[in-house]
C-alpha positions as CSV (number, residue, x, y, z in Angstrom):
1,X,85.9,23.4,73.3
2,X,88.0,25.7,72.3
3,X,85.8,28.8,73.1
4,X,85.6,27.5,76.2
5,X,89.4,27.4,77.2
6,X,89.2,30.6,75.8
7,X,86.7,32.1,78.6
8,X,88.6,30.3,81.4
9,X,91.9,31.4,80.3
10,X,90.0,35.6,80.2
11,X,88.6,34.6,83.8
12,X,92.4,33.3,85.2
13,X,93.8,36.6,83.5
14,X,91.1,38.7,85.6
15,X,91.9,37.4,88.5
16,X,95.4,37.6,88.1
17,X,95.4,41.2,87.2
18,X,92.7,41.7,90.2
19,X,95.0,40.1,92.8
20,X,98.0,42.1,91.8
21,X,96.2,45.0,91.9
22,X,95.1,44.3,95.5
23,X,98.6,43.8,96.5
24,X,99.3,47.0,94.8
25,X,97.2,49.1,96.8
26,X,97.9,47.0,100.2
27,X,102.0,47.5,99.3
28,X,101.0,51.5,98.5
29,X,98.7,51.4,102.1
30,X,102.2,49.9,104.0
31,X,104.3,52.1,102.6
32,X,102.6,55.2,103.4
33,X,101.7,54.1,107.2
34,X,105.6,53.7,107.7
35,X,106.4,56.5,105.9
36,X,103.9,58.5,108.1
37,X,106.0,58.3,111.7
38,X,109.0,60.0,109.7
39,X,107.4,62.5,107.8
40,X,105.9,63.7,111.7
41,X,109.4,63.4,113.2
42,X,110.4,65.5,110.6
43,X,107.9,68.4,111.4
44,X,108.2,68.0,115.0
45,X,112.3,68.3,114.8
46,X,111.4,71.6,112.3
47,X,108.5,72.5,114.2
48,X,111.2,75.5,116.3
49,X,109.0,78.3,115.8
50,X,111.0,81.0,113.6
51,X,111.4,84.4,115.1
52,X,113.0,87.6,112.8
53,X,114.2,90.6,114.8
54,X,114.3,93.7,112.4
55,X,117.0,96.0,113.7
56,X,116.9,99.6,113.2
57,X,120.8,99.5,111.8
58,X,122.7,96.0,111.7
59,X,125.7,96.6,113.4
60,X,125.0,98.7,115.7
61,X,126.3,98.0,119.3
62,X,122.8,98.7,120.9
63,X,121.0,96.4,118.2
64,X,123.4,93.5,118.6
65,X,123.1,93.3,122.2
66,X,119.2,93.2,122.2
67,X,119.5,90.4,119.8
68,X,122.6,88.4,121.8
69,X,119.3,88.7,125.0
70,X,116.7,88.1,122.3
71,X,118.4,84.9,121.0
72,X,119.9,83.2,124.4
73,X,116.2,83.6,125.4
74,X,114.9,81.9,122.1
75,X,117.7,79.1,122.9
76,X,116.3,78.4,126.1
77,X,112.7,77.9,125.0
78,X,113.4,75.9,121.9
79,X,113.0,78.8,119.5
80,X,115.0,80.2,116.6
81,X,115.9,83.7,115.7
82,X,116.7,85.5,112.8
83,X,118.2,88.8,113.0
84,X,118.6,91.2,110.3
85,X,118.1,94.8,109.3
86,X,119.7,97.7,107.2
87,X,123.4,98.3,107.5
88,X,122.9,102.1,108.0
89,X,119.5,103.8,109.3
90,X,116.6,103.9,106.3
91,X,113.2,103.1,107.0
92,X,112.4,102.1,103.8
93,X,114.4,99.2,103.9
94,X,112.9,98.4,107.7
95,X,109.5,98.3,106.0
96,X,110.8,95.9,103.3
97,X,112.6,93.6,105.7
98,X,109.0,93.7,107.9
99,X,107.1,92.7,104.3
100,X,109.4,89.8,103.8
101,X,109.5,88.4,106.7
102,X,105.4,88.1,106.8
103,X,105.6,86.8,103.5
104,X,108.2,84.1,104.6
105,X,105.5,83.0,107.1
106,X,107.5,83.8,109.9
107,X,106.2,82.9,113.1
108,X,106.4,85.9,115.1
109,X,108.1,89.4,114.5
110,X,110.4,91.6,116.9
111,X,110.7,95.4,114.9
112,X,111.7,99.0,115.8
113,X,108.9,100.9,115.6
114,X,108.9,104.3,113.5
115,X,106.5,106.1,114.9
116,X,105.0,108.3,112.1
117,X,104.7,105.3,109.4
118,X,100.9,104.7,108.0
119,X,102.4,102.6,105.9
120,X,104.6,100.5,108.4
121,X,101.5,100.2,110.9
122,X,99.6,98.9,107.8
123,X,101.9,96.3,107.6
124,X,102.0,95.3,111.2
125,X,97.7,94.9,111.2
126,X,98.4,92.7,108.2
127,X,100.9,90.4,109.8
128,X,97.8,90.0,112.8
129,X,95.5,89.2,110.3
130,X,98.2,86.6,109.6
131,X,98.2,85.3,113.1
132,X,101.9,86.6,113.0
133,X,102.3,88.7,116.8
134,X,104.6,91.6,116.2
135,X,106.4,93.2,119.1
136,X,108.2,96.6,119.1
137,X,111.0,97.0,120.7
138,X,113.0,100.5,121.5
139,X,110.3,102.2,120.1
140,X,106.9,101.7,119.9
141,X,104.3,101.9,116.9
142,X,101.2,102.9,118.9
143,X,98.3,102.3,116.7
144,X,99.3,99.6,115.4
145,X,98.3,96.2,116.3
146,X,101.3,94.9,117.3
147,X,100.8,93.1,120.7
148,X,103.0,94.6,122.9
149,X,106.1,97.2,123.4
150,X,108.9,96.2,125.0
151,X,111.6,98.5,125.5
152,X,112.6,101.8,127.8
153,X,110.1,104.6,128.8
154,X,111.9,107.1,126.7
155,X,110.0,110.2,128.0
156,X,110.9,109.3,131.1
157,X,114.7,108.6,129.7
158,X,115.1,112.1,129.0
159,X,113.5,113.6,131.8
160,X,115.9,111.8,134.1
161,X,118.6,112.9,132.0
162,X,117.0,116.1,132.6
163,X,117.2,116.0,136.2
164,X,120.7,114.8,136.3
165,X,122.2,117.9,134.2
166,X,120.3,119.6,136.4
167,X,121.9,118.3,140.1
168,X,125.4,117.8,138.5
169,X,125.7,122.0,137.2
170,X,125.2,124.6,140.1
171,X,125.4,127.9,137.6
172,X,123.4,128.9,134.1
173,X,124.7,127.6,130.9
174,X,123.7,127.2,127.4
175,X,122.4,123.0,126.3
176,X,123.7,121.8,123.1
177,X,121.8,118.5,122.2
178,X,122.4,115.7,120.1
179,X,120.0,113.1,119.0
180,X,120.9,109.7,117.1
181,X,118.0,110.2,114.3
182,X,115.7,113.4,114.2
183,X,113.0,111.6,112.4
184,X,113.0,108.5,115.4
185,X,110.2,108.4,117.7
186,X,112.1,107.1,121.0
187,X,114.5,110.2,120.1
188,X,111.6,113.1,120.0
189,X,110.7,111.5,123.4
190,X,113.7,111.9,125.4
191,X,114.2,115.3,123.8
192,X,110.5,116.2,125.2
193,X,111.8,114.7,128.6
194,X,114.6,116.2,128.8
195,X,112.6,119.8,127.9
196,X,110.3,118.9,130.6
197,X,112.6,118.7,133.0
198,X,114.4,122.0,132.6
199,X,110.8,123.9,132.4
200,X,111.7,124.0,136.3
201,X,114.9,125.1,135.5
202,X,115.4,128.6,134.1
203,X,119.2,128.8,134.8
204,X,119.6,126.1,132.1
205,X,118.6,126.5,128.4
206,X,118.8,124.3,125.0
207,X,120.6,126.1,122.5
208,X,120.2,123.8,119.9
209,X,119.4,120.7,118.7
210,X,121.3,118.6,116.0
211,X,121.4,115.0,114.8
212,X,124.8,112.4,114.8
213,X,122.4,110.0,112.3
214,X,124.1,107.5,115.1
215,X,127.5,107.8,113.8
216,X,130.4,108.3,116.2
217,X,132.6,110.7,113.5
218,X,129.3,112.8,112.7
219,X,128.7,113.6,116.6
220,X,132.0,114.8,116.5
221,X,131.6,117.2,113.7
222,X,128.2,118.3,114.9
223,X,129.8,118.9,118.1
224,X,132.8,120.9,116.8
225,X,130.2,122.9,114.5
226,X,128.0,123.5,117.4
227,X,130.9,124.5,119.5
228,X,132.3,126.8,116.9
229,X,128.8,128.7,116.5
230,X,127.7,129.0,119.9
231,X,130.6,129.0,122.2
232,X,129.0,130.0,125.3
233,X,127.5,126.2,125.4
234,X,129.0,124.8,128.5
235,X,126.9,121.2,129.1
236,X,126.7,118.6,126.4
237,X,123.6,115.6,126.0
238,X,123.9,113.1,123.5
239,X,120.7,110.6,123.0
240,X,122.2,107.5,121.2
241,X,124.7,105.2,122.3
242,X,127.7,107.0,119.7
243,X,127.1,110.5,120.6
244,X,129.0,110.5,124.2
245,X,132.4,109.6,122.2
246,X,131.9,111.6,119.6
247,X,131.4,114.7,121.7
248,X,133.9,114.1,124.2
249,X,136.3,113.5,120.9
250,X,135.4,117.2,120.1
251,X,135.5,118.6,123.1
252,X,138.8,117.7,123.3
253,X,140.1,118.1,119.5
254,X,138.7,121.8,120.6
255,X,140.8,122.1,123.6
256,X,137.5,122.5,125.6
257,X,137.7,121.1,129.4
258,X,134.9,123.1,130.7
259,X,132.3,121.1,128.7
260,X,130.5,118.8,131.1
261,X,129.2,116.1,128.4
262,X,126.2,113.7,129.6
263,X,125.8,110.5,127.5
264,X,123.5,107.5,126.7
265,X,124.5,103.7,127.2
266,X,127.2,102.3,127.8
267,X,129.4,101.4,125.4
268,X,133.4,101.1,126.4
269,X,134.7,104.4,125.5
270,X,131.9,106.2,127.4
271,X,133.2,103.9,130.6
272,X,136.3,104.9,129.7
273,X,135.3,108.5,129.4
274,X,133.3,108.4,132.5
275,X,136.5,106.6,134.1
276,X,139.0,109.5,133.2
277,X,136.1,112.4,133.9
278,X,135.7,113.5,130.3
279,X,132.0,112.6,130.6
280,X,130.4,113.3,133.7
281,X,127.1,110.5,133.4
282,X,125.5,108.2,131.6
283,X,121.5,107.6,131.4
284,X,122.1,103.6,130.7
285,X,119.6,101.2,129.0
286,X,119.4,97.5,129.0
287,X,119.0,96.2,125.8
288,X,119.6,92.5,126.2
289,X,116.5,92.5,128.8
290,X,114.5,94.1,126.1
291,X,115.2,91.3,123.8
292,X,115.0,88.6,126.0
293,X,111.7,90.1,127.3
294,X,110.1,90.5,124.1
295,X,110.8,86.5,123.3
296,X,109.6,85.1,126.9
297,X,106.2,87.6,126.0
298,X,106.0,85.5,122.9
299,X,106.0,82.3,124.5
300,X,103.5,83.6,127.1
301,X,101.2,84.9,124.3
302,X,101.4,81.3,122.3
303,X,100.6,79.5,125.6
304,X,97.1,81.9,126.1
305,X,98.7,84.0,128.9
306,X,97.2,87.5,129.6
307,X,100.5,90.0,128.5
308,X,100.6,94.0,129.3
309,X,101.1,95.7,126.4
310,X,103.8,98.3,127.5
311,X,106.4,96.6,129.2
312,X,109.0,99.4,130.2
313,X,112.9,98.3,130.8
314,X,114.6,100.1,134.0
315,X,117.2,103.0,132.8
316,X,119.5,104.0,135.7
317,X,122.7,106.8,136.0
318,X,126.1,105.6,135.5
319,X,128.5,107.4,137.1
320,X,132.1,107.5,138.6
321,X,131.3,106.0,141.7
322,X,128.8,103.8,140.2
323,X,131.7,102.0,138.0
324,X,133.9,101.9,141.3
325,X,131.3,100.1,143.3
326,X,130.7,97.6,140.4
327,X,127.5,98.7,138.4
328,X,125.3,96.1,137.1
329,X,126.4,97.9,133.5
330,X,130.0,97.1,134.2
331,X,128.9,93.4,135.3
332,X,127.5,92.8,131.6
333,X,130.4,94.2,129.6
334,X,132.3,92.0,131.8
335,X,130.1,88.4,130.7
């Protein structure tokens, strides 16, 4: 008798333990099927795709403008963007920034490109392999496989500069140049523009060529140095966005109002110097459409769409009159 309480009480234990169990497992099943609605919300909500914009120097005005384009654009089509770079020019740390920012998964990548890296190209054709688009901006990394360039036709840059030295001066002078980096592509190009140009032009001559390393108090110096050693140099180009003030700032230290100075962009003091006839012209850039640009060719590229893989940004003079009539440069500074 008692052997047989004992079996019933072992088969009411089994049973017992099996039902909890099965109310285990449905209780686990519930619980994971609500759980499942916000765990989706919660990748939907983060699901912003993430955008880093590699700048070829942080602060820099030119930089900061194509991101304040690059981000309203991301803004408006539900993106995010991260902007960074090196605080003054160095290529190394571009590359390290661009290795970073594949390795944080990033969903797409906006850089500078250098122009002469193997190694920075190497790391663009492994963020494809990624699936992670890279577009150059300001200067492009041709082959590479980044998917498109987006930015101004700098050959073309300098050979309008070219042609505006050369419709602004009516008698033979001496050219002293200055470009923002020696070693950046876009740089070389609108030096070989601007050389092209003045092939036509045997009256005018470069004398020499120096670099500001896009610094407004090194243009300066250069300038006075160039000055000093080659005073017969009447006309003035600067290439980057810091040179115009920092030659007109020699020019005048140096007591030297027959310099006709030509700049690039448009930054306040070159209004200002174009304003009070210290600089005679500006070849002026957009940057903001370049950044914007570059994100909306993202979104086209996610959504399928066919995109051209140079897409060149209009450059146009800026002159006296033009900042009297209202230029579409003085319009933006204005926003």
């Amino acid at each position: 008798m008692s052997n047989r309480l004992w079996n019933v009480g072992i088969v009411l234990l089994f049973l017992l333990l099996a039902a909890l169990l099965l109310q285990f497992f449905s209780s686990s099943a519930t619980i994971r099927k609500l759980a499942e609605p916000s765990v989706n919300d919660g990748l939907e909500s983060a699901g912003r795709k993430h955008i880093v914009l590699i700048s070829q120097e942080r602060d820099n005005p030119f930089w900061l403008a194509i991101a304040e384009g690059a981000r309203a654009a991301a803004e408006s089509l539900g993106m995010e963007l991260e902007y960074t770079g090196p605080l003054r020019i160095n290529q190394g740390e571009q590359t390290q920034l661009l290795k970073k920012a594949i390795a944080a998964k990033a969903d797409a990548i906006l850089i500078q490109g250098l122009g002469d890296s193997s190694s920075y190209k190497e790391w663009i054709d492994r963020a494809n392999k990624r699936h992670i688009p890279v577009i150059a901006i300001d200067t492009d990394e041709p082959g590479s496989q980044r998917i498109a360039y987006v930015g101004t036709d700098n050959f073309k840059a300098g050979r309008q500069m070219g042609e505006l030295v050369a419709a602004r001066t009516t008698e033979e002078g001496l050219i002293g140049v200055l470009l923002g980096n020696e070693q950046a592509a876009n740089q070389q190009l609108r030096l070989a523009g601007l050389q092209a140009a003045l092939k036509g032009q045997p009256r005018l001559r470069i004398a020499e060529v120096r670099s500001s390393n896009i610094s407004r108090l090194e243009a300066q110096q250069q300038t006075e140095d160039l000055l000093a050693s080659q005073p017969n140099i009447r006309i003035l180009v600067g290439f980057s966005a810091l040179d115009g003030a920092g030659m007109m700032e020699a020019a005048s230290r140096l007591g030297r109002g027959d310099i006709q100075i030509f700049a690039f962009d448009d930054l306040d003091i070159t209004m200002e110097g174009i304003r009070g006839g210290r600089i005679e012209a500006s070849i002026v850039q957009q940057p903001r459409k370049m950044g914007a640009q570059a994100i909306e060719l993202l979104s086209n590229h996610w959504q399928g769409e066919p995109i051209s893989q140079e897409q060149f940004t209009d450059t146009f003079v800026l002159d006296a009159d033009a900042l009297t009539a209202g230029s579409p440069a003085e319009e933006r500074l204005n926003r």
